[in-house]
VEXDREN-2710 file (C-alpha; in Angstrom, 1 decimal):
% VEXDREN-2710
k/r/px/py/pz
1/UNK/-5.6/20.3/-46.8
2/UNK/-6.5/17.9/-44.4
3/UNK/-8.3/19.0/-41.1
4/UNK/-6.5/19.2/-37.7
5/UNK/-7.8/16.9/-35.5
6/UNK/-9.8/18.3/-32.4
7/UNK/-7.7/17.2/-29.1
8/UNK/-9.6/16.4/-26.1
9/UNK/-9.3/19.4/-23.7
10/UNK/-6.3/19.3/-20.5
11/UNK/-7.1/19.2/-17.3
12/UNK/-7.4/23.0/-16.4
13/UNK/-10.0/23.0/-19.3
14/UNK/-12.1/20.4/-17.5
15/UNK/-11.6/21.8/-14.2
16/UNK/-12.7/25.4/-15.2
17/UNK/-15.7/24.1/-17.4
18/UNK/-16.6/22.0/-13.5
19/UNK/-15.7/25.5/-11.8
20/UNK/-18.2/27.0/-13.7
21/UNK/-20.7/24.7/-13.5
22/UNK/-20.6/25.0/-9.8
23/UNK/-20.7/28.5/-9.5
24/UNK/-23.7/28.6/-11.6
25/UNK/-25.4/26.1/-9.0
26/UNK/-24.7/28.3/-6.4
27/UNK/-27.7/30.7/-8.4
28/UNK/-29.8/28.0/-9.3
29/UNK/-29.8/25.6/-6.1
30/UNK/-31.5/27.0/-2.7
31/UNK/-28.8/27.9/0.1
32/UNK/-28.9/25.8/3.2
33/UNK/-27.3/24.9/5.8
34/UNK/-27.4/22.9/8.9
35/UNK/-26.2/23.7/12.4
36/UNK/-22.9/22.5/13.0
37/UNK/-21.5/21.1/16.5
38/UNK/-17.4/21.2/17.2
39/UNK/-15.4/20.4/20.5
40/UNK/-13.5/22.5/22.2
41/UNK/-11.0/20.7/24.1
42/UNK/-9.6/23.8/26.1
43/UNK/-13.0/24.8/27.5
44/UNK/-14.3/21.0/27.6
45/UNK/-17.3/22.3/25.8
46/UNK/-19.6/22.2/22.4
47/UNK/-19.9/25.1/20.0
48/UNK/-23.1/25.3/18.3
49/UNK/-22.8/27.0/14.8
50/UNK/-25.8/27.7/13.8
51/UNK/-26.7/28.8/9.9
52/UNK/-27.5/32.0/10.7
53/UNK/-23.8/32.6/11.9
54/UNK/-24.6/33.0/15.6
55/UNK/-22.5/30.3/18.2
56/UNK/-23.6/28.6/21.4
57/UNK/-21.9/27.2/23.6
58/UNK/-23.2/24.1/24.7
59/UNK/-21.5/21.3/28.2
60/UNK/-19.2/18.4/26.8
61/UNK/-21.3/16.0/27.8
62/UNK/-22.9/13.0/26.4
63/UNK/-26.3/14.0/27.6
64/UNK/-25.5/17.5/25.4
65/UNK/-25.1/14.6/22.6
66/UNK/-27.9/12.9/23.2
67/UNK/-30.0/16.0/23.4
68/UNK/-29.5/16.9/20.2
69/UNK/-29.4/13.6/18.2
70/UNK/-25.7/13.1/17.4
71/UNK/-25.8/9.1/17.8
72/UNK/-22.1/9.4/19.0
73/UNK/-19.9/8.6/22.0
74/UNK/-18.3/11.8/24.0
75/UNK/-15.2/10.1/24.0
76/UNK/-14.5/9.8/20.3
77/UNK/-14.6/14.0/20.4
78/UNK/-12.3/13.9/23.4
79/UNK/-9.8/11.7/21.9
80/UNK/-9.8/13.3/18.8
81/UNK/-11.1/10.9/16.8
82/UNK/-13.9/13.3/15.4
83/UNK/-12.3/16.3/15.1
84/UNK/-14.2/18.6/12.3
85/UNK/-17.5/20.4/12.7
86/UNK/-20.5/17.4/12.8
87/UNK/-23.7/18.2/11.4
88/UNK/-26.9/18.1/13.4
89/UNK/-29.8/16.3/12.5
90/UNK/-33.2/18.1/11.8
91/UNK/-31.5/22.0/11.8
92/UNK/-31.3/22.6/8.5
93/UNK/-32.3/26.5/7.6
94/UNK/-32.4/27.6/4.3
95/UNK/-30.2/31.2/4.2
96/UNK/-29.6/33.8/1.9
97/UNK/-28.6/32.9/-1.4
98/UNK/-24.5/33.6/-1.7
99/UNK/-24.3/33.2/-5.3
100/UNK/-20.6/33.2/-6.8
101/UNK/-19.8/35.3/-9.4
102/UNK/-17.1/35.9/-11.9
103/UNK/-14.8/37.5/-9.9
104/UNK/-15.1/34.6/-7.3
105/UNK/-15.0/32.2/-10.1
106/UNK/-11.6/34.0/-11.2
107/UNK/-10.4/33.9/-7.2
108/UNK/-11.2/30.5/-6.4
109/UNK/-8.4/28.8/-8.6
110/UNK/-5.7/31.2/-6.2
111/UNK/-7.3/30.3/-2.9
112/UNK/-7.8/26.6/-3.7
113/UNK/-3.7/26.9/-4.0
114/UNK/-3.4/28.7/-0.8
115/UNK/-5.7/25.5/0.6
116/UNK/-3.9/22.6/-0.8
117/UNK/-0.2/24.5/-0.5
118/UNK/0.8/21.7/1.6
119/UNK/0.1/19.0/-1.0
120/UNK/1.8/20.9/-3.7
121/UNK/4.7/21.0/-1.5
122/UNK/4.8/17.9/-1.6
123/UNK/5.0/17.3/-5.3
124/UNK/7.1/19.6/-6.0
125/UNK/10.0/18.6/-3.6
126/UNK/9.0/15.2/-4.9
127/UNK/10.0/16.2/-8.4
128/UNK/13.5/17.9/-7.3
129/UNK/13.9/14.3/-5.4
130/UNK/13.3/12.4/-9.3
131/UNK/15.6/15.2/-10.6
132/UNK/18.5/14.4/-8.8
133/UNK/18.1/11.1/-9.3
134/UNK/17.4/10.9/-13.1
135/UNK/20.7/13.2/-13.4
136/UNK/23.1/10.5/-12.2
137/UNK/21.7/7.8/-13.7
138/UNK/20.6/5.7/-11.1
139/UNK/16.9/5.8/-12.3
140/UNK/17.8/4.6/-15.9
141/UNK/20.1/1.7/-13.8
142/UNK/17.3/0.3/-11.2
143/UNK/15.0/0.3/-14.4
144/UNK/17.1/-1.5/-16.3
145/UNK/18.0/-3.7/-13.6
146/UNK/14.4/-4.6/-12.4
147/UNK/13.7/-5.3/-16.3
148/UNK/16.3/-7.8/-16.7
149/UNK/14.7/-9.2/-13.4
150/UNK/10.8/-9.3/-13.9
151/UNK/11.6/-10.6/-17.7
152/UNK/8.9/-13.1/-18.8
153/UNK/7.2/-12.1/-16.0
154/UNK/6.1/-8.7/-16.0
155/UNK/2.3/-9.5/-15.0
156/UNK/3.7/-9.9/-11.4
157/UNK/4.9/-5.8/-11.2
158/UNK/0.7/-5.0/-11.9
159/UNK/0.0/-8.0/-9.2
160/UNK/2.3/-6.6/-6.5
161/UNK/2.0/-3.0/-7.5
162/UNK/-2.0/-3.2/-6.8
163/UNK/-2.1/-5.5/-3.8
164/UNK/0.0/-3.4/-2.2
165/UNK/-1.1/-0.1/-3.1
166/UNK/-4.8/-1.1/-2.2
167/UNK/-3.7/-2.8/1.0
168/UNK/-1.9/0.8/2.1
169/UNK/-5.4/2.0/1.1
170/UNK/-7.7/0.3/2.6
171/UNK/-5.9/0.2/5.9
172/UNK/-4.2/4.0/6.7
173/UNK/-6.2/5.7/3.1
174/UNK/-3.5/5.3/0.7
175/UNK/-4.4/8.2/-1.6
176/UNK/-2.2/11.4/-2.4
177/UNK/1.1/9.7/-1.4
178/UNK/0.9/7.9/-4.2
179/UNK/1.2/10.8/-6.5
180/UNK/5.4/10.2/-5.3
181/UNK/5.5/7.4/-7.0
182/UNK/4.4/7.9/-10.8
183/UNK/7.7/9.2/-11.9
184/UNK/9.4/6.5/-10.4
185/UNK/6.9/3.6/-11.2
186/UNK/6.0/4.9/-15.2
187/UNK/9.1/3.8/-16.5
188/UNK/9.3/0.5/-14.8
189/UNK/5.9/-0.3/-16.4
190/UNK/7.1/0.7/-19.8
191/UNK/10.2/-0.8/-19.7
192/UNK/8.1/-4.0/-19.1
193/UNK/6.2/-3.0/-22.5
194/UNK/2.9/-1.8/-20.9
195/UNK/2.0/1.4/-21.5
196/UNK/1.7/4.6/-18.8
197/UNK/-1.9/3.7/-18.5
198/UNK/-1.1/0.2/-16.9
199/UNK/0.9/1.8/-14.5
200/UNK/-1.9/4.7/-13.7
201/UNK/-4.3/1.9/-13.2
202/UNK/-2.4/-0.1/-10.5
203/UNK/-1.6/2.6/-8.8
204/UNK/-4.8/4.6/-8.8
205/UNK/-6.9/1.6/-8.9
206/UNK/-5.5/0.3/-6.2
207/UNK/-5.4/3.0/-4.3
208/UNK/-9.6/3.3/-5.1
209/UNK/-10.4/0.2/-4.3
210/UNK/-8.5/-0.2/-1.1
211/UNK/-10.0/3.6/0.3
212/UNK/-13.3/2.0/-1.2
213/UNK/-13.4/-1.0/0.5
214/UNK/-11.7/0.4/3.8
215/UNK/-11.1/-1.8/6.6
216/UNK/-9.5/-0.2/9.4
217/UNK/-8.8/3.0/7.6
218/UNK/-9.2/6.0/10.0
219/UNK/-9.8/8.7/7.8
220/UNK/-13.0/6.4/5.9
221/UNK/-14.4/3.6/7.9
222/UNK/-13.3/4.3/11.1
223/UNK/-14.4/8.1/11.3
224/UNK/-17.3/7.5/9.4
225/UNK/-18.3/4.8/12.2
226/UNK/-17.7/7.1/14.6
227/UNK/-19.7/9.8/13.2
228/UNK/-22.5/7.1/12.4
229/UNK/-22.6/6.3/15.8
230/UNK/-21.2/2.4/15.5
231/UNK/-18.2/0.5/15.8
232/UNK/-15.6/0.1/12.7
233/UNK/-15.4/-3.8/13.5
234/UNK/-19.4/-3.7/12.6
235/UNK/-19.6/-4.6/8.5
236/UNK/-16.1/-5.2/8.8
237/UNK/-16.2/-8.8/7.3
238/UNK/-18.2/-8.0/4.1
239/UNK/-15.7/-5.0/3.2
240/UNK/-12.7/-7.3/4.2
241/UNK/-15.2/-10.1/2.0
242/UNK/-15.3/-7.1/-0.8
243/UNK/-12.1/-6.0/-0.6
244/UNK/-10.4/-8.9/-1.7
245/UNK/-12.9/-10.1/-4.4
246/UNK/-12.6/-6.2/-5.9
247/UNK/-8.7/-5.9/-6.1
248/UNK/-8.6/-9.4/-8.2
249/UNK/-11.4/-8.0/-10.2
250/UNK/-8.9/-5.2/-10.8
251/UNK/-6.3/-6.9/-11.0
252/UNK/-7.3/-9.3/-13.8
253/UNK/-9.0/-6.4/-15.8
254/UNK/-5.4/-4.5/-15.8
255/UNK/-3.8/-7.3/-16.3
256/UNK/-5.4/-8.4/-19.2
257/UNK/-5.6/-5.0/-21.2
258/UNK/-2.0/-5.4/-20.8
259/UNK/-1.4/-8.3/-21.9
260/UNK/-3.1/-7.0/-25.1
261/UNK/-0.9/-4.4/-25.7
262/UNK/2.5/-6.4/-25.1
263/UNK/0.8/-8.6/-28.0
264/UNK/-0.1/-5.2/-29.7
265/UNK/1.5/-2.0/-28.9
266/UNK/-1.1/-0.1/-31.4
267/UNK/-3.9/-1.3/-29.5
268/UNK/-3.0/0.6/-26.0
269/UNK/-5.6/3.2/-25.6
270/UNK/-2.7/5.8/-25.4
271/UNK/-1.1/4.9/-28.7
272/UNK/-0.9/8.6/-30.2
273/UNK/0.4/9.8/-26.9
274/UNK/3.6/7.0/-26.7
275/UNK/5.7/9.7/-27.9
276/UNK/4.7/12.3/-26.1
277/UNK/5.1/10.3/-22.7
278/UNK/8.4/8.2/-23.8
279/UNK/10.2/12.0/-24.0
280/UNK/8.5/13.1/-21.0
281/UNK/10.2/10.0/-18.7
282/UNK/13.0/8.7/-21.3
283/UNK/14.3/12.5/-22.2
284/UNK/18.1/12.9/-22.8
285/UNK/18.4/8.9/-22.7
286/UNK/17.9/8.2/-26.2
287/UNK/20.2/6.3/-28.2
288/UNK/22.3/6.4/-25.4
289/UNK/24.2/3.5/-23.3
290/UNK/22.1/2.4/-20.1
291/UNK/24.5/3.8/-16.8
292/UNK/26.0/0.7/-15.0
293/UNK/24.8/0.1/-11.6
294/UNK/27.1/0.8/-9.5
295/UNK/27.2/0.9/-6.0
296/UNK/26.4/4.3/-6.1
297/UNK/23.6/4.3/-7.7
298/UNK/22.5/1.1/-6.0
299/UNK/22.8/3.3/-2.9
300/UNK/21.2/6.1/-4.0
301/UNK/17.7/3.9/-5.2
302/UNK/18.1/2.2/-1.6
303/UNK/17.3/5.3/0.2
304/UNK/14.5/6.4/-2.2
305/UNK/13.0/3.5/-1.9
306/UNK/13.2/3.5/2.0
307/UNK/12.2/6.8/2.5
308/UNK/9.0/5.5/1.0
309/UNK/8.6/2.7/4.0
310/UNK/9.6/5.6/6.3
311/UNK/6.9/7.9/5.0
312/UNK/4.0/4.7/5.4
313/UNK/5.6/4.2/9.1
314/UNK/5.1/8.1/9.8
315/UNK/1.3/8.3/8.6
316/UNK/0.0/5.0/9.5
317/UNK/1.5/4.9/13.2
318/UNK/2.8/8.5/14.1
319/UNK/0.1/10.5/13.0
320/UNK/2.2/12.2/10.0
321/UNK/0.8/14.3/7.7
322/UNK/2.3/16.5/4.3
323/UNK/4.7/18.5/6.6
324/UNK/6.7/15.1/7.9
325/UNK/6.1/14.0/4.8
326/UNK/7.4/16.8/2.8
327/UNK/10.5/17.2/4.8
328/UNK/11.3/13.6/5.2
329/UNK/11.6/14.1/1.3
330/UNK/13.7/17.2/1.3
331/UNK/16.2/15.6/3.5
332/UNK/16.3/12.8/1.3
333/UNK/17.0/14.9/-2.1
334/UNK/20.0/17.0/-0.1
335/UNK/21.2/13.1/0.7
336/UNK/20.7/12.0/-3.0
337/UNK/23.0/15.3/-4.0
338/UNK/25.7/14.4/-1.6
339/UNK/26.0/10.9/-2.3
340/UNK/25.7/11.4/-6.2
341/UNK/28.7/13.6/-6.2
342/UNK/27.4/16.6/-7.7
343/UNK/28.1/20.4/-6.9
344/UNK/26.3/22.7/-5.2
345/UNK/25.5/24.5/-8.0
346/UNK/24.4/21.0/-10.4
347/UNK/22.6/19.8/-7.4
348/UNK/20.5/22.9/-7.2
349/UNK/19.7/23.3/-10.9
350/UNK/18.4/19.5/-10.9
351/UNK/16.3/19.7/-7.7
352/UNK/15.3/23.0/-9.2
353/UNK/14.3/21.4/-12.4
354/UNK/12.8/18.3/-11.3
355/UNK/10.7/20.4/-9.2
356/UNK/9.6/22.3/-12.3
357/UNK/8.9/19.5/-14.6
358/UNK/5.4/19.0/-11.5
359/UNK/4.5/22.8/-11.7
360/UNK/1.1/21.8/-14.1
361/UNK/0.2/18.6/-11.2
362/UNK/1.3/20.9/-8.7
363/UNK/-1.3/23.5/-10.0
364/UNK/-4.3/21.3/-11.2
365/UNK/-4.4/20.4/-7.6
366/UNK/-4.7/23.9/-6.5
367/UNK/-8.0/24.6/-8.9
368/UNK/-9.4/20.8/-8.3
369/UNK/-9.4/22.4/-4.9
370/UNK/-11.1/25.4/-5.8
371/UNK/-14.2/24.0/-7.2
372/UNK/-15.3/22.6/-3.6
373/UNK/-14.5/26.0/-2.2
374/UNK/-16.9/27.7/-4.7
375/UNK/-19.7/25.2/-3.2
376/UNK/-18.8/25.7/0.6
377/UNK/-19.5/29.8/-0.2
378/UNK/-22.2/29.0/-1.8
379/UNK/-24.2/27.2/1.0
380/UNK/-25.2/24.6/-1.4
381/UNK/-23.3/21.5/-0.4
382/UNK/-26.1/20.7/2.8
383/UNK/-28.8/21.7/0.7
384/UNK/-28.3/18.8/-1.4
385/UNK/-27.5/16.8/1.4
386/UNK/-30.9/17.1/3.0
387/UNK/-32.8/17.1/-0.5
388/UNK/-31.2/13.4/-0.7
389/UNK/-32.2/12.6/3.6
390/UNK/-35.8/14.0/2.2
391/UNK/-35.6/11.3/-1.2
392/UNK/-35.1/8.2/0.7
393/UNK/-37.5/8.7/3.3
394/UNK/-40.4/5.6/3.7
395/UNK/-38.7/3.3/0.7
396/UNK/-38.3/-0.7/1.8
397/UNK/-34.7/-1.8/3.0
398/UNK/-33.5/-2.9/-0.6
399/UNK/-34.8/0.2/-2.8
400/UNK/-33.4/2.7/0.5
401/UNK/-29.8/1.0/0.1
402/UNK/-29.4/1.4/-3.0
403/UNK/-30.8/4.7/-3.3
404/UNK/-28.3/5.5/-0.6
405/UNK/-25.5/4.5/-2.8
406/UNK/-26.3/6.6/-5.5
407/UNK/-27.0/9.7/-3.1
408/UNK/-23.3/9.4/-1.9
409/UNK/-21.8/9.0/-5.7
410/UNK/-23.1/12.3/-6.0
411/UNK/-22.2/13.5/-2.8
412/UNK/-18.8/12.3/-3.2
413/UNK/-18.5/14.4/-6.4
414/UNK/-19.3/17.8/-4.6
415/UNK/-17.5/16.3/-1.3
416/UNK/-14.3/14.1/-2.8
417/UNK/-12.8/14.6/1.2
418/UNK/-13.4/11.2/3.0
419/UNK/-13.3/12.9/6.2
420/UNK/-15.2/15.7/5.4
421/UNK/-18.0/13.6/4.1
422/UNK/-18.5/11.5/6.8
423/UNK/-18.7/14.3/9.6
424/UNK/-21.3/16.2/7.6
425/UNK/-23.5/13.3/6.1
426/UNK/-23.2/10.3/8.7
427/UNK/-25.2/12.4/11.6
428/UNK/-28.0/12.8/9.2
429/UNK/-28.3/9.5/6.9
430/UNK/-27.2/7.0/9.6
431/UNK/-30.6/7.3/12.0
432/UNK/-32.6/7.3/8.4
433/UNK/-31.0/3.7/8.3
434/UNK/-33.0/3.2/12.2
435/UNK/-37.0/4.1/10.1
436/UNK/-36.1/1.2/7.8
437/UNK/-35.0/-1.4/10.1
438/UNK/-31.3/-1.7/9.1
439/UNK/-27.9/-1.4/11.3
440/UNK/-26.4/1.9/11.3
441/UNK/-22.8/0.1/9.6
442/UNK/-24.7/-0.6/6.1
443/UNK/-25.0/3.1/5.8
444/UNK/-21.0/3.1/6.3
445/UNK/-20.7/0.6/4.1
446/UNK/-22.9/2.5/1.7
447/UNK/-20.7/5.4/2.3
448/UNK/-17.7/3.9/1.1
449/UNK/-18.8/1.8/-1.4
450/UNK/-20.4/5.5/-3.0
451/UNK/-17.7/7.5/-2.8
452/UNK/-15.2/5.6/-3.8
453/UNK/-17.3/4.9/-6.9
454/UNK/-17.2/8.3/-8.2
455/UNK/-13.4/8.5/-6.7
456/UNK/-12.7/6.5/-10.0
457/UNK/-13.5/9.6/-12.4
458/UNK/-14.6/12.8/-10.6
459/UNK/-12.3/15.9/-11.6
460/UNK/-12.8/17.2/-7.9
461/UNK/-10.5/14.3/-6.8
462/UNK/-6.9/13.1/-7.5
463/UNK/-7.5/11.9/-10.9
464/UNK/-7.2/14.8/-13.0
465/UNK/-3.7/15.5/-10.9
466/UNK/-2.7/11.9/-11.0
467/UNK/-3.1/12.2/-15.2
468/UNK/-1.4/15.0/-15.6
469/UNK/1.5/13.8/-13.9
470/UNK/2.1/11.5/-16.6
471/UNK/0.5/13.4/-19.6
472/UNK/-2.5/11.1/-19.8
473/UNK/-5.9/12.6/-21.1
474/UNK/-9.0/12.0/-19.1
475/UNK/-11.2/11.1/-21.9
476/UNK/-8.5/8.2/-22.3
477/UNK/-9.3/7.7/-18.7
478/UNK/-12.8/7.6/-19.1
479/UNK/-12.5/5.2/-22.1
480/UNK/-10.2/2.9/-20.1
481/UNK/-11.7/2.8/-16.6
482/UNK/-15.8/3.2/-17.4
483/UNK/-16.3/-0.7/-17.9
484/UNK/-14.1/-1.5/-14.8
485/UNK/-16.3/1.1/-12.9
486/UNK/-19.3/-0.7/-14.0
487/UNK/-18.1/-4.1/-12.7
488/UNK/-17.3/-2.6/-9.6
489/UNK/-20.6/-1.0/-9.4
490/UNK/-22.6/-3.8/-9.6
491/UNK/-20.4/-5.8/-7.2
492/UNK/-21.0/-3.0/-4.3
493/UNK/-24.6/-3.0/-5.1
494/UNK/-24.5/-7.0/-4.5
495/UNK/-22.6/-6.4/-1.6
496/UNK/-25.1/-3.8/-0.1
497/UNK/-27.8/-6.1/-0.6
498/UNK/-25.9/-8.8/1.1
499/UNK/-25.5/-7.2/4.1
500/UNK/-28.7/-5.7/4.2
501/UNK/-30.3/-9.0/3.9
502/UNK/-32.1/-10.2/6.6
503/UNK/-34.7/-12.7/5.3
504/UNK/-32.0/-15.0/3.9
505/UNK/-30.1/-17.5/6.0
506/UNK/-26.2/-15.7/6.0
507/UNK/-25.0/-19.2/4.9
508/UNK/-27.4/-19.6/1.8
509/UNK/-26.1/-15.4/1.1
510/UNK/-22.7/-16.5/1.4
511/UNK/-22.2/-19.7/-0.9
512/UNK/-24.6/-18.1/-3.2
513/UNK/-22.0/-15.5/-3.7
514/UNK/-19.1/-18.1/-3.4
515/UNK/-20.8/-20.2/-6.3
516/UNK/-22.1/-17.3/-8.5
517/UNK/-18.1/-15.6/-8.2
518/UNK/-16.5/-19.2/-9.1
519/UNK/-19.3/-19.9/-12.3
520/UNK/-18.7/-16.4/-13.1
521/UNK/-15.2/-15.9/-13.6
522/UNK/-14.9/-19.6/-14.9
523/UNK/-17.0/-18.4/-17.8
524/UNK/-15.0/-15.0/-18.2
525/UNK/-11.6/-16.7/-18.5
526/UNK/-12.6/-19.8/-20.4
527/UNK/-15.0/-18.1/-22.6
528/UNK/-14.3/-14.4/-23.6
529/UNK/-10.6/-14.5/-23.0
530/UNK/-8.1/-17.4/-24.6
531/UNK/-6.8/-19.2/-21.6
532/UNK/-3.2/-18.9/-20.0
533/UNK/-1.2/-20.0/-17.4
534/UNK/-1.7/-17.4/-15.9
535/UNK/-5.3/-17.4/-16.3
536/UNK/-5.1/-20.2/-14.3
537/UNK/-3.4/-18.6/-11.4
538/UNK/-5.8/-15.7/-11.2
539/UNK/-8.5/-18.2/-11.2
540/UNK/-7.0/-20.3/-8.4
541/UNK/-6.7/-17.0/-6.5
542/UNK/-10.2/-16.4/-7.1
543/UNK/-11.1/-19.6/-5.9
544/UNK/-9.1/-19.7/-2.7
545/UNK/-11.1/-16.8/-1.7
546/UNK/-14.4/-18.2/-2.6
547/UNK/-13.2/-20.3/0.1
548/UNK/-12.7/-17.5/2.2
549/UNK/-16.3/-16.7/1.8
550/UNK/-17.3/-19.9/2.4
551/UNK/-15.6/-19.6/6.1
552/UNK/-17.0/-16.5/7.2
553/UNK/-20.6/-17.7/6.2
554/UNK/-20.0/-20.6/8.7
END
C-alpha cells in the first residue's frame, strides 16, 4: 500500500501557524511604543498620544512641528495628505508587556473580518458579478473570442497584462482591485495554454513591481515623502529609471516559464493541480459546445470590462475607495441580470452562488488581517522599529542603505500597509539618513524598494488571498517566484547604491548601468535561453531603455 502523499498546507494553515508565531512575540519581544501626533482639523490643533495612554493637545502650527522633530510641512496635515497618527522621533517608552493569549489568538481571526469587511465586500459581490456572467455564457464566448484573436501570439496577453497592471501600480497603488480580475483573466491565460500561475504572476507581479517602484503613487511614494519630510519629484527619476528596467525583468522571466510549458504542459509548476483548477474555472463547460457570441453577450462583457475603467477613474481621480467601488459593482451585476434575460429568481441564485464560490478568499483576508492586529495589541510593532533606528546608527552611507533595506523587508512583513508604514517609520528613519550625509528621498526609495520586496511572499499581504482565489498553493508560489525575487533584489540594492552615490560622476553611474544591463541580458538571451523572435523584441525593448538611462544621465 503505497503512502499518501503529504500536501502542502492551505492558506488558513499558514496564516494560523504566522498567527501564532506572532502572538508568541508579543511574550518574548519588549513592549514599546512611541508617542504618536494626529491632526485635528475641527479644532486646528495636534493630539499628542503619548504611550502611556494620556493625550495632549498641542497648536497646529509648524513651529509645534518643528518643536518636536517631525521634518514635515503643516500643510500636508491640513490638506489631508497625512492623515494617520505620525510617530515622533526620540519618545519611544517601553510599557507593560500586553501579551496575547489563546483566547485573543482565537478572537483575532473574527475581528480581522470586522477590519477588512469592506474588502470582503468587495470580493464577494465581485464573485456574484462572474456568476451572472459565467451562467449566460458570455464568459465562455469573450474567451473563446480573444483565443481565436491572440492565436500565435499569446506572449502579448503577459506583455500587456503586466505593463498595465504595474503602470496602475506604480501610479494610484494598483493592489487589491486586482483581486476582480482573476476569475475573469485565469481562463483567458489558460485558454492561451499557460497555466493559472502565468496569469497570477502578471497580475500580481505587476502589481508588486509597479507599488515597488512607485512613481507618483499617493498611498507609497508620495505619503511616504511627505512623512519623510521631502518632495515625491525627489528620487523620482531612478524609480521611474527602476521601474521600467524591473517590469521587463518580469516580464521576460514570466514570459519565458511560459513559453516552457506551452512546449511542455508537464513541466508547469502546477501540473498536479491542472485538474483541480480547469473544474474550478471550466465547471459545467465540459464537452460542451462553446455559446456563440452574440450581441448579448458581447454587451454584457462590454460593461464588465468598462466598469473596470470606471473603477480606475473613481480611485485614481475621485478619491474612491471599497464602498464606490463595491457598489459600482453591485449595480453592474443587477445590469448583467437584466440584460442576460434571466428571472428574478435565476438571477439571484447565480449572484448568490458566484458570491459563494469567494467565501475561502473572502475569509483568508479576514485572518491575514488578524495577524497585524495581534502585533498592534501587543505593543511590539515600534519596538522593533526602534531596535532597527538603534542598528544602523554610525555605519558609512553604503553599509547604512543597505542595512535600511533589509530593516524595511522586515518591517514590511509585520507592517504589509503602505500607508501605515510610512507614517510610523519615515519620522524616525528619515533624519537617521541626515547623520550619514544622504538626502532624506533615498530612505523613500529604500522604503519602497523594502516593502515591496517582501510584498512578493509575505502571508500578511495579498498573496495568500490572491492564491486562493485560484486554488494555487503557496509553496508553488514560493518555488515559482523566489528566483525572480532574488533578481529583483539585487537590482534595488544596485539601485540604492546608485542613488546614494556621491563620489562617482552621475554620467559614469549611469552608462555603467546602461552597459552592464545591455551585456547582461545579451548574455541571458543568447546564452542560457535558445533565441527567438521574440527574444529579440524583448531585447530591443531592453535596449531602448538603456537609452533611456543614457538620457537622464546627461
Amino acid at each position: 500500500m503505497s503512502k499518501k502523499k503529504r500536501s502542502f498546507p492551505t492558506a488558513f494553515t499558514v496564516l494560523f501557524i504566522v498567527l501564532i508565531f506572532a502572538a508568541v512575540l508579543t511574550y518574548v519581544v519588549p513592549a514599546g511604543s512611541y508617542s504618536k501626533l494626529a491632526y485635528d482639523d475641527t479644532k486646528n490643533v495636534f493630539t499628542v498620544t503619548k504611550p502611556d495612554g494620556s493625550v495632549k493637545d498641542l497648536p497646529g502650527t509648524q513651529a509645534t512641528l518643528d518643536n518636536l522633530k517631525i521634518n514635515m510641512n503643516i500643510q500636508k496635515f491640513k490638506d489631508g495628505g497625512i492623515s494617520k497618527p505620525v510617530a515622533i522621533p526620540g519618545t519611544y517608552q517601553k510599557v507593560k508587556q500586553n501579551p496575547q493569549g489563546l483566547v485573543n489568538i482565537i478572537q483575532a481571526p473574527i475581528e480581522g473580518v470586522y477590519d477588512t469587511v469592506d474588502i470582503i465586500m468587495f470580493v464577494l459581490i465581485i464573485g456574484g458579478c462572474i456568476g451572472v456572467l459565467n451562467s449566460s455564457g458570455a464568459l465562455d464566448a469573450g474567451i473563446a473570442s480573444l483565443s481565436r484573436a491572440t492565436k500565435g501570439k499569446e506572449f502579448l496577453l503577459i506583455i500587456i497584462v503586466t505593463a498595465l497592471i504595474s503602470l496602475g501600480g506604480t501610479t494610484f497603488g494598483l493592489a487589491e482591485e486586482t483581486i476582480a480580475l482573476y476569475p475573469i483573466l485565469v481562463p483567458v491565460f489558460m485558454a492561451a495554454g499557460y497555466d493559472a500561475m502565468v496569469c497570477i504572476a502578471a497580475l500580481y507581479m505587476g502589481s508588486s513591481i509597479g507599488t515597488m517602484f512607485s512613481t507618483v503613487n499617493p498611498f507609497s511614494s508620495v505619503i511616504a515623502s511627505n512623512a519623510a519630510g521631502t518632495t515625491f519629484t525627489q528620487g523620482l527619476g531612478i524609480r521611474t529609471v527602476g521601474l521600467i528596467i524591473s517590469t521587463i525583468i518580469t516580464i521576460v522571466y514570466i514570459v519565458r516559464y511560459g513559453n516552457k510549458i506551452k512546449k511542455d504542459p508537464t513541466k508547469s509548476l502546477i501540473y498536479d493541480q491542472k485538474d483541480e483548477i480547469e473544474e474550478r474555472f471550466f465547471k459545467d463547460h465540459e464537452n460542451k459546445k462553446v455559446p456563440e457570441f452574440t450581441t448579448r453577450r458581447k454587451l454584457m462583457i462590454i460593461i464588465f470590462t468598462l466598469a473596470f475603467v470606471v473603477m480606475i477613474w473613481g480611485v485614481s481621480t475621485q478619491e474612491w475607495w471599497f464602498t464606490e467601488m463595491t457598489a459600482l459593482f453591485l449595480v453592474v451585476g443587477i445590469g448583467l441580470g437584466v440584460i442576460s434575460g434571466l428571472g428574478e429568481k435565476q438571477f439571484v441564485d447565480r449572484f448568490v452562488s458566484g458570491a459563494a464560490d469567494l467565501v475561502g478568499v473572502a475569509l483568508v483576508i479576514g485572518v491575514a488581517r488578524s495577524i497585524n492586529l495581534i502585533m498592534e495589541s501587543g505593543l511590539i510593532s515600534d519596538t522593533i522599529l526602534h531596535s532597527a533606528t538603534n542598528m544602523v546608527q554610525g555605519m558609512n552611507s553604503k553599509a547604512f542603505i543597505l542595512v535600511m533595506l533589509l530593516v524595511f523587508i522586515v518591517l514590511g512583513f509585520f507592517i504589509p500597509s503602505s500607508s501605515g508604514l510610512a507614517v510610523l517609520s519615515m519620522p524616525i528613519m528619515a533624519p537617521l539618513a541626515d547623520a550619514v550625509g544622504l538626502p532624506r528621498d533615498v530612505i523613500v526609495s529604500a522604503y519602497q524598494f523594502g516593502q515591496g520586496l517582501i510584498s512578493f511572499i509575505t502571508p500578511t499581504g495579498l498573496i495568500l488571498a490572491t492564491l486562493a482565489m485560484v486554488d494555487v498553493t503557496y509553496d508553488k508560489w514560493l518555488k515559482f517566484i523566489m528566483p525572480l525575487m532574488g533578481y529583483i533584489a539585487v537590482f534595488a540594492a544596485v539601485m540604492l547604491l546608485i542613488q546614494t552615490s556621491t563620489l562617482i560622476n552621475k554620467n559614469q553611474v549611469m552608462h555603467t548601468l546602461n552597459a552592464g544591463l545591455t551585456k547582461g541580458c545579451a548574455f541571458f538571451m543568447w546564452n542560457v535561453y535558445p533565441l527567438t523572435k521574440m527574444d529579440i523584441i524583448l531585447y530591443m525593448t531592453i535596449k531602448w531603455n538603456s537609452c533611456i538611462i543614457n538620457y537622464m544621465g546627461e
